[in-house]
Residue, then its C-alpha position, 0 to 999 in steps of 0.5 A: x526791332x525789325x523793320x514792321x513792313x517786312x514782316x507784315x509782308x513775310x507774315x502769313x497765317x500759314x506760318x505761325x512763326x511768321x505771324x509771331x515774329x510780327x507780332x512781338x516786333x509790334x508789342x515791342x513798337x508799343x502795341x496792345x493785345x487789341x492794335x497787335x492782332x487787329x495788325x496781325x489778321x486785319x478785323x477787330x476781335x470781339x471784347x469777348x475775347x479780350x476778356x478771355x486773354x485777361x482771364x487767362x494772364x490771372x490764371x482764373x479763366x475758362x479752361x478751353x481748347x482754342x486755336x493756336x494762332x490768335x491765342x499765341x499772338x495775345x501774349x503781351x510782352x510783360x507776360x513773356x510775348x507770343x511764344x516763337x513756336x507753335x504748340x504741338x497741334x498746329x496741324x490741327x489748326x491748318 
């Protein structure tokens, strides 16, 4: 595990890769959906979105065009965790 002061100050929303290094490193401390991104972006989502993550893992959810970011970072790490890479419409996103 690295060390979490270093990535929450390398970690930037600009820079997905950052911002998924941060996050699985507190997947790996222990984290939840909910603790991982209110650390990674400093607000508490709404219980609507963390239903959608659950929805999603059981593969019974809404299809949806979402943002990469938030989505990519709510990967738990018994499903696999944040992927290390953006998907292919990150320039959309910035």
């Amino acid at each position: 595990m690295s060390d979490l002061g270093q990535l929450q100050r390398e970690a930037s929303r600009q820079d997905y890769r950052s911002m998924a290094r941060l996050a699985r490193s507190l997947y790996e401390a222990g984290g939840t959906v909910r603790s991982v991104l209110q650390a990674c972006y400093g607000v508490d989502f709404p219980e609507e979105l963390l239903a959608i993550v659950e929805a999603r893992a059981d593969k019974r959810g809404p299809f949806v065009t979402y943002i990469n970011q938030p989505w990519g970072l709510a990967v738990p790490l018994d499903r696999g965790g944040p992927p290390s890479d953006p998907h292919g419409q990150e320039y959309l996103e910035q």
